[in-house]
C-alpha positions as CSV (number, residue, x, y, z in Angstrom):
1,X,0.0,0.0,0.0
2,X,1.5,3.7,-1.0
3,X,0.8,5.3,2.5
4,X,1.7,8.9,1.1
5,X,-1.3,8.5,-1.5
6,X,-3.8,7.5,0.6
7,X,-4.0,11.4,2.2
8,X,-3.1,14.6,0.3
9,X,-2.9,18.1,2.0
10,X,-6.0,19.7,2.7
11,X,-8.1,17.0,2.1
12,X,-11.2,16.2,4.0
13,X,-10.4,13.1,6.3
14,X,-12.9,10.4,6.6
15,X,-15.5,9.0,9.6
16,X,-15.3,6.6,11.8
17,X,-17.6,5.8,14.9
18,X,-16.2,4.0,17.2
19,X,-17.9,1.8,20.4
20,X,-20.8,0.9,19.0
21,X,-22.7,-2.0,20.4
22,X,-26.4,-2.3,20.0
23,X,-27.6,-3.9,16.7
24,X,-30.8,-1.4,16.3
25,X,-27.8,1.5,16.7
26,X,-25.3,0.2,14.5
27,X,-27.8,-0.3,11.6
28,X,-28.8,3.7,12.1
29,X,-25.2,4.8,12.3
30,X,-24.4,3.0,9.3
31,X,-27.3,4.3,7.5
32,X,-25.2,7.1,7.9
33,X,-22.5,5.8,5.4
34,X,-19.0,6.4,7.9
35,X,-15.9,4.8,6.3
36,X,-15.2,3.0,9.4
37,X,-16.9,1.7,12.4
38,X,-15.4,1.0,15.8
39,X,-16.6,-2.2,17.6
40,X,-14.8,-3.0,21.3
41,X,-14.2,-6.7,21.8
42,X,-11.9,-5.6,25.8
43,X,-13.9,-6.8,28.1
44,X,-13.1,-4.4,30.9
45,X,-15.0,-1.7,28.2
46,X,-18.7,-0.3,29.4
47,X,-19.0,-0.3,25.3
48,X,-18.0,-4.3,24.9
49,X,-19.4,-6.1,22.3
50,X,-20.9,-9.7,23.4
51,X,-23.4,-10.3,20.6
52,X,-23.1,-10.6,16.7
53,X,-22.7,-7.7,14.8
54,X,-25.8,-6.8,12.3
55,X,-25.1,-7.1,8.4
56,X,-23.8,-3.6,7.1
57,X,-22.9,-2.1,4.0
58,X,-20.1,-3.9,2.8
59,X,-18.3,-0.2,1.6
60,X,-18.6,0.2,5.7
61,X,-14.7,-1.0,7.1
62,X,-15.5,-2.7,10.5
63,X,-12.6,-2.5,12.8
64,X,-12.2,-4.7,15.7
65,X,-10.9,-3.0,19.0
66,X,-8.6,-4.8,21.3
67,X,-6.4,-4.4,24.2
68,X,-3.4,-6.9,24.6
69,X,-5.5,-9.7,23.4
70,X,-4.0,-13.3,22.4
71,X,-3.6,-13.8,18.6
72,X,-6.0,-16.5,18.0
73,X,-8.4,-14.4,19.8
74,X,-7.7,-11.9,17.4
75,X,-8.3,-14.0,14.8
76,X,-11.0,-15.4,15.9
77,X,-13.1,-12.2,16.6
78,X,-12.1,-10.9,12.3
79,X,-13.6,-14.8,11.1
80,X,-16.1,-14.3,13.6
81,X,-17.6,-10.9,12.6
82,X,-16.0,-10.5,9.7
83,X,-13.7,-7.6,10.4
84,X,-11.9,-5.9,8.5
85,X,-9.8,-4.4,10.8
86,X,-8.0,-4.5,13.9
87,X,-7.1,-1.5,16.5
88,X,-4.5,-3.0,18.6
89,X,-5.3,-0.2,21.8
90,X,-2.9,-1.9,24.5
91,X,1.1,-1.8,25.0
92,X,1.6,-4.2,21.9
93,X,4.8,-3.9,20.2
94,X,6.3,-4.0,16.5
95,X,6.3,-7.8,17.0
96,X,3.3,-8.5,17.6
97,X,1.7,-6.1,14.8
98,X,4.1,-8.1,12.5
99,X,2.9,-11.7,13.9
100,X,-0.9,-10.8,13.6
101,X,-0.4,-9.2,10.0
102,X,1.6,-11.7,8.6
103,X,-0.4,-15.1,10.2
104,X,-3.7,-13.6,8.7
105,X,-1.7,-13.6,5.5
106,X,-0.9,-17.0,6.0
107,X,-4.4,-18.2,6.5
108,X,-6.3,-16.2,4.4
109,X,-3.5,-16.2,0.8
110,X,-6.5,-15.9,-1.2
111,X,-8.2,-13.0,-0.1
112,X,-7.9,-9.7,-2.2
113,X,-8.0,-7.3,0.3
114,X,-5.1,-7.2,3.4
115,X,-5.7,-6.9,6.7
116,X,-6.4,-3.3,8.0
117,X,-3.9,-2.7,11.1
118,X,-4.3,0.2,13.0
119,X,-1.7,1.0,15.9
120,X,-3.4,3.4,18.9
121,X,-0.8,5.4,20.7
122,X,-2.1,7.7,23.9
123,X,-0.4,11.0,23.7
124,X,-0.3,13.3,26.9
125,X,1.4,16.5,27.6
126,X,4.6,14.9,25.6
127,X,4.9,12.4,23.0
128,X,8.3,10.7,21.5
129,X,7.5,9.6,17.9
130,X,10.3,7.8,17.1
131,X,8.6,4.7,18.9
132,X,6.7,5.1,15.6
133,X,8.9,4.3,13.2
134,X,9.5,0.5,14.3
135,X,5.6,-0.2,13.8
136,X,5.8,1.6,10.1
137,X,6.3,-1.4,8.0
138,X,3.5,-3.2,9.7
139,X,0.5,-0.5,10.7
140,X,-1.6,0.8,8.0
141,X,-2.6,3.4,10.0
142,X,-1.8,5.2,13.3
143,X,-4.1,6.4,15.6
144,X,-3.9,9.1,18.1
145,X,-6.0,9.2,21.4
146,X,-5.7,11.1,24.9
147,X,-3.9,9.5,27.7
148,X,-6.9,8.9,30.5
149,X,-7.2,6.2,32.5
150,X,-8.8,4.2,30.0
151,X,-7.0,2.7,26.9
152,X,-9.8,4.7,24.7
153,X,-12.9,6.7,25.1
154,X,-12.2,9.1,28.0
155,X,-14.3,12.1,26.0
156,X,-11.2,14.6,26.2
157,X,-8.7,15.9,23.8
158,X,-5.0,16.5,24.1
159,X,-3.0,19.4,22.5
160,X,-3.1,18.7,19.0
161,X,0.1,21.1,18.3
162,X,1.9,18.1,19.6
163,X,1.3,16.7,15.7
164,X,3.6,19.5,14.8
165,X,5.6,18.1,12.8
166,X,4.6,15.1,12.1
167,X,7.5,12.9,11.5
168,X,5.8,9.9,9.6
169,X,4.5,9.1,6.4
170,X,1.9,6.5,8.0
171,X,-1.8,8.0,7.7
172,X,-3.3,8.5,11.4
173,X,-6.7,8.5,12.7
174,X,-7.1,11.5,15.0
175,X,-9.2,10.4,18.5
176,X,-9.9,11.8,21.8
177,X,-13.3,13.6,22.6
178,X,-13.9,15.1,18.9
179,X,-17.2,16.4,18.7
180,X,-19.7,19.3,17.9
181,X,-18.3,21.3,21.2
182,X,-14.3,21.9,19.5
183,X,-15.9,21.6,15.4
184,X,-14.3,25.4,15.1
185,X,-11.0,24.2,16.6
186,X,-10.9,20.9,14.6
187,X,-11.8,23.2,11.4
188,X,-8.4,25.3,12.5
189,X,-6.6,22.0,12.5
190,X,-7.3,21.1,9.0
191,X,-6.3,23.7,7.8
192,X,-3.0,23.5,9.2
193,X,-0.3,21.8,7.0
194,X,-0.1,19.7,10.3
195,X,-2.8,17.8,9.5
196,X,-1.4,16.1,5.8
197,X,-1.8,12.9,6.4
198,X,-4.9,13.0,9.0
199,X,-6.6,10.3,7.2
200,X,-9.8,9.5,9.9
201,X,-11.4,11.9,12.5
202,X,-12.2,9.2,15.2
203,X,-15.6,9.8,17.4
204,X,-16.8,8.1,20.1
205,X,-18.2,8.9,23.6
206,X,-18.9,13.2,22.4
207,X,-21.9,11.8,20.9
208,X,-22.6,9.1,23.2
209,X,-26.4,9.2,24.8
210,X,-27.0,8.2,28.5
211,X,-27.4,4.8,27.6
212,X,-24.3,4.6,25.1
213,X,-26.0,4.7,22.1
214,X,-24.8,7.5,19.1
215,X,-26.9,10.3,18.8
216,X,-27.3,9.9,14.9
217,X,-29.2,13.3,14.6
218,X,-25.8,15.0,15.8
219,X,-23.6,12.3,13.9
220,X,-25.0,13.1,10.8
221,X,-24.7,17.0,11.2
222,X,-20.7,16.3,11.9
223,X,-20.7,14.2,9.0
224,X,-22.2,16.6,6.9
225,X,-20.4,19.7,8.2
226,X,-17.0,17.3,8.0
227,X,-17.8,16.7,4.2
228,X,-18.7,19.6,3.2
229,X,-15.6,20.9,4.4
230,X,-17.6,23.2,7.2
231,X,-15.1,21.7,9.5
Protein backbone atom coordinates (compact mmCIF):
# COMPACT_ATOMS: atom_id res chain seq x y z
CA UNK A 1 0.00 0.00 0.00
CA UNK A 2 1.46 3.68 -0.99
CA UNK A 3 0.84 5.34 2.55
CA UNK A 4 1.72 8.91 1.12
CA UNK A 5 -1.32 8.51 -1.51
CA UNK A 6 -3.83 7.52 0.58
CA UNK A 7 -4.04 11.35 2.16
CA UNK A 8 -3.07 14.55 0.33
CA UNK A 9 -2.92 18.06 1.99
CA UNK A 10 -5.96 19.66 2.72
CA UNK A 11 -8.05 17.01 2.05
CA UNK A 12 -11.23 16.20 4.01
CA UNK A 13 -10.38 13.13 6.33
CA UNK A 14 -12.91 10.35 6.57
CA UNK A 15 -15.52 9.01 9.63
CA UNK A 16 -15.25 6.63 11.84
CA UNK A 17 -17.56 5.82 14.95
CA UNK A 18 -16.18 3.99 17.21
CA UNK A 19 -17.88 1.84 20.36
CA UNK A 20 -20.83 0.94 18.97
CA UNK A 21 -22.71 -1.95 20.35
CA UNK A 22 -26.43 -2.34 20.05
CA UNK A 23 -27.55 -3.87 16.70
CA UNK A 24 -30.83 -1.38 16.27
CA UNK A 25 -27.76 1.51 16.75
CA UNK A 26 -25.27 0.19 14.52
CA UNK A 27 -27.83 -0.33 11.62
CA UNK A 28 -28.76 3.68 12.13
CA UNK A 29 -25.21 4.79 12.34
CA UNK A 30 -24.44 3.01 9.34
CA UNK A 31 -27.32 4.28 7.52
CA UNK A 32 -25.21 7.05 7.94
CA UNK A 33 -22.46 5.76 5.41
CA UNK A 34 -19.05 6.35 7.90
CA UNK A 35 -15.87 4.79 6.32
CA UNK A 36 -15.22 3.01 9.41
CA UNK A 37 -16.92 1.67 12.40
CA UNK A 38 -15.35 0.96 15.77
CA UNK A 39 -16.65 -2.24 17.62
CA UNK A 40 -14.82 -3.00 21.31
CA UNK A 41 -14.19 -6.68 21.84
CA UNK A 42 -11.89 -5.56 25.83
CA UNK A 43 -13.87 -6.83 28.11
CA UNK A 44 -13.13 -4.35 30.91
CA UNK A 45 -15.01 -1.72 28.20
CA UNK A 46 -18.69 -0.32 29.36
CA UNK A 47 -19.00 -0.29 25.35
CA UNK A 48 -17.96 -4.26 24.92
CA UNK A 49 -19.43 -6.05 22.27
CA UNK A 50 -20.94 -9.68 23.40
CA UNK A 51 -23.43 -10.31 20.56
CA UNK A 52 -23.11 -10.65 16.69
CA UNK A 53 -22.73 -7.67 14.76
CA UNK A 54 -25.75 -6.77 12.33
CA UNK A 55 -25.09 -7.11 8.40
CA UNK A 56 -23.85 -3.62 7.08
CA UNK A 57 -22.89 -2.08 3.98
CA UNK A 58 -20.06 -3.87 2.76
CA UNK A 59 -18.25 -0.16 1.61
CA UNK A 60 -18.57 0.18 5.67
CA UNK A 61 -14.71 -0.99 7.07
CA UNK A 62 -15.48 -2.71 10.50
CA UNK A 63 -12.60 -2.49 12.85
CA UNK A 64 -12.19 -4.70 15.69
CA UNK A 65 -10.88 -2.99 19.01
CA UNK A 66 -8.57 -4.79 21.33
CA UNK A 67 -6.39 -4.36 24.15
CA UNK A 68 -3.35 -6.90 24.59
CA UNK A 69 -5.53 -9.69 23.42
CA UNK A 70 -3.97 -13.27 22.38
CA UNK A 71 -3.56 -13.75 18.62
CA UNK A 72 -5.95 -16.45 18.02
CA UNK A 73 -8.42 -14.43 19.80
CA UNK A 74 -7.72 -11.89 17.39
CA UNK A 75 -8.29 -14.01 14.80
CA UNK A 76 -10.97 -15.43 15.86
CA UNK A 77 -13.06 -12.25 16.60
CA UNK A 78 -12.07 -10.93 12.32
CA UNK A 79 -13.58 -14.76 11.08
CA UNK A 80 -16.15 -14.26 13.57
CA UNK A 81 -17.57 -10.87 12.64
CA UNK A 82 -16.05 -10.53 9.73
CA UNK A 83 -13.71 -7.61 10.43
CA UNK A 84 -11.88 -5.90 8.47
CA UNK A 85 -9.76 -4.44 10.76
CA UNK A 86 -8.00 -4.51 13.94
CA UNK A 87 -7.15 -1.51 16.50
CA UNK A 88 -4.53 -2.97 18.61
CA UNK A 89 -5.26 -0.19 21.75
CA UNK A 90 -2.90 -1.89 24.48
CA UNK A 91 1.12 -1.81 24.98
CA UNK A 92 1.57 -4.21 21.87
CA UNK A 93 4.76 -3.88 20.17
CA UNK A 94 6.32 -4.03 16.49
CA UNK A 95 6.26 -7.78 17.04
CA UNK A 96 3.31 -8.48 17.65
CA UNK A 97 1.69 -6.12 14.75
CA UNK A 98 4.10 -8.08 12.48
CA UNK A 99 2.87 -11.65 13.92
CA UNK A 100 -0.87 -10.79 13.58
CA UNK A 101 -0.39 -9.24 9.96
CA UNK A 102 1.63 -11.73 8.58
CA UNK A 103 -0.42 -15.07 10.17
CA UNK A 104 -3.67 -13.63 8.68
CA UNK A 105 -1.71 -13.64 5.54
CA UNK A 106 -0.87 -16.97 6.02
CA UNK A 107 -4.40 -18.21 6.53
CA UNK A 108 -6.29 -16.17 4.39
CA UNK A 109 -3.53 -16.18 0.82
CA UNK A 110 -6.49 -15.93 -1.18
CA UNK A 111 -8.16 -13.01 -0.12
CA UNK A 112 -7.93 -9.71 -2.16
CA UNK A 113 -7.99 -7.28 0.29
CA UNK A 114 -5.14 -7.22 3.40
CA UNK A 115 -5.66 -6.86 6.67
CA UNK A 116 -6.42 -3.25 8.03
CA UNK A 117 -3.93 -2.66 11.10
CA UNK A 118 -4.26 0.21 12.95
CA UNK A 119 -1.65 1.02 15.87
CA UNK A 120 -3.41 3.37 18.91
CA UNK A 121 -0.75 5.44 20.65
CA UNK A 122 -2.12 7.69 23.87
CA UNK A 123 -0.42 10.99 23.69
CA UNK A 124 -0.34 13.27 26.88
CA UNK A 125 1.44 16.47 27.61
CA UNK A 126 4.56 14.87 25.57
CA UNK A 127 4.88 12.39 22.97
CA UNK A 128 8.34 10.67 21.50
CA UNK A 129 7.47 9.63 17.90
CA UNK A 130 10.27 7.78 17.10
CA UNK A 131 8.62 4.75 18.94
CA UNK A 132 6.65 5.13 15.60
CA UNK A 133 8.94 4.32 13.15
CA UNK A 134 9.50 0.47 14.26
CA UNK A 135 5.57 -0.17 13.80
CA UNK A 136 5.80 1.63 10.14
CA UNK A 137 6.27 -1.39 8.04
CA UNK A 138 3.51 -3.20 9.67
CA UNK A 139 0.54 -0.45 10.66
CA UNK A 140 -1.65 0.82 7.95
CA UNK A 141 -2.61 3.42 10.01
CA UNK A 142 -1.76 5.20 13.27
CA UNK A 143 -4.06 6.43 15.56
CA UNK A 144 -3.89 9.12 18.09
CA UNK A 145 -6.03 9.18 21.36
CA UNK A 146 -5.74 11.10 24.93
CA UNK A 147 -3.87 9.51 27.73
CA UNK A 148 -6.87 8.95 30.51
CA UNK A 149 -7.16 6.17 32.45
CA UNK A 150 -8.81 4.19 30.03
CA UNK A 151 -6.96 2.70 26.90
CA UNK A 152 -9.81 4.72 24.72
CA UNK A 153 -12.94 6.71 25.10
CA UNK A 154 -12.19 9.07 27.96
CA UNK A 155 -14.25 12.08 25.96
CA UNK A 156 -11.16 14.60 26.17
CA UNK A 157 -8.71 15.93 23.79
CA UNK A 158 -5.01 16.54 24.10
CA UNK A 159 -3.01 19.45 22.49
CA UNK A 160 -3.08 18.66 18.99
CA UNK A 161 0.14 21.14 18.29
CA UNK A 162 1.87 18.07 19.57
CA UNK A 163 1.27 16.69 15.72
CA UNK A 164 3.63 19.51 14.81
CA UNK A 165 5.64 18.11 12.78
CA UNK A 166 4.65 15.06 12.10
CA UNK A 167 7.47 12.95 11.54
CA UNK A 168 5.77 9.87 9.64
CA UNK A 169 4.48 9.09 6.39
CA UNK A 170 1.93 6.48 7.96
CA UNK A 171 -1.79 8.03 7.69
CA UNK A 172 -3.31 8.49 11.36
CA UNK A 173 -6.71 8.49 12.72
CA UNK A 174 -7.12 11.52 15.00
CA UNK A 175 -9.21 10.35 18.49
CA UNK A 176 -9.92 11.84 21.80
CA UNK A 177 -13.25 13.65 22.61
CA UNK A 178 -13.93 15.05 18.91
CA UNK A 179 -17.25 16.38 18.72
CA UNK A 180 -19.72 19.30 17.94
CA UNK A 181 -18.33 21.25 21.20
CA UNK A 182 -14.30 21.90 19.46
CA UNK A 183 -15.86 21.55 15.39
CA UNK A 184 -14.26 25.44 15.15
CA UNK A 185 -10.97 24.21 16.60
CA UNK A 186 -10.87 20.92 14.64
CA UNK A 187 -11.85 23.21 11.36
CA UNK A 188 -8.39 25.31 12.51
CA UNK A 189 -6.63 21.97 12.54
CA UNK A 190 -7.35 21.06 9.00
CA UNK A 191 -6.28 23.72 7.78
CA UNK A 192 -3.03 23.47 9.19
CA UNK A 193 -0.31 21.83 6.99
CA UNK A 194 -0.12 19.72 10.33
CA UNK A 195 -2.83 17.78 9.50
CA UNK A 196 -1.45 16.11 5.77
CA UNK A 197 -1.76 12.92 6.43
CA UNK A 198 -4.86 13.04 8.98
CA UNK A 199 -6.65 10.31 7.22
CA UNK A 200 -9.84 9.47 9.90
CA UNK A 201 -11.42 11.88 12.46
CA UNK A 202 -12.23 9.19 15.17
CA UNK A 203 -15.58 9.78 17.37
CA UNK A 204 -16.83 8.07 20.14
CA UNK A 205 -18.16 8.90 23.64
CA UNK A 206 -18.90 13.19 22.40
CA UNK A 207 -21.93 11.75 20.87
CA UNK A 208 -22.64 9.15 23.24
CA UNK A 209 -26.41 9.17 24.83
CA UNK A 210 -27.01 8.21 28.54
CA UNK A 211 -27.37 4.83 27.60
CA UNK A 212 -24.31 4.56 25.14
CA UNK A 213 -26.00 4.66 22.06
CA UNK A 214 -24.80 7.48 19.10
CA UNK A 215 -26.91 10.26 18.85
CA UNK A 216 -27.32 9.91 14.90
CA UNK A 217 -29.23 13.33 14.62
CA UNK A 218 -25.82 15.00 15.79
CA UNK A 219 -23.61 12.34 13.91
CA UNK A 220 -24.97 13.10 10.79
CA UNK A 221 -24.67 16.97 11.21
CA UNK A 222 -20.68 16.31 11.89
CA UNK A 223 -20.66 14.18 8.98
CA UNK A 224 -22.17 16.57 6.87
CA UNK A 225 -20.36 19.65 8.23
CA UNK A 226 -17.00 17.27 7.98
CA UNK A 227 -17.75 16.69 4.17
CA UNK A 228 -18.71 19.61 3.24
CA UNK A 229 -15.65 20.93 4.44
CA UNK A 230 -17.62 23.21 7.17
CA UNK A 231 -15.05 21.66 9.48
Amino acid sequence: MDKKSLQTPFSRPQLKVCGMREPENIRAVAALAPAFMGFIFWAQSKRFVSESLPEIPANIKKIGVVVNQPLLEILELIKLHSLQGIQLHGTESPSDCETLKNTWKELNPSSEQELILIKAFSVGDHFDFSVLEAYEPYCNYFLFDTKGKLPGGNGYGFSWDLLVPYPSSTPYFLSGGIGEQNSHKLAAFLKNPASEMCAVIDVNSTFEEPNLSKDTVALGRFKNALEQKFI
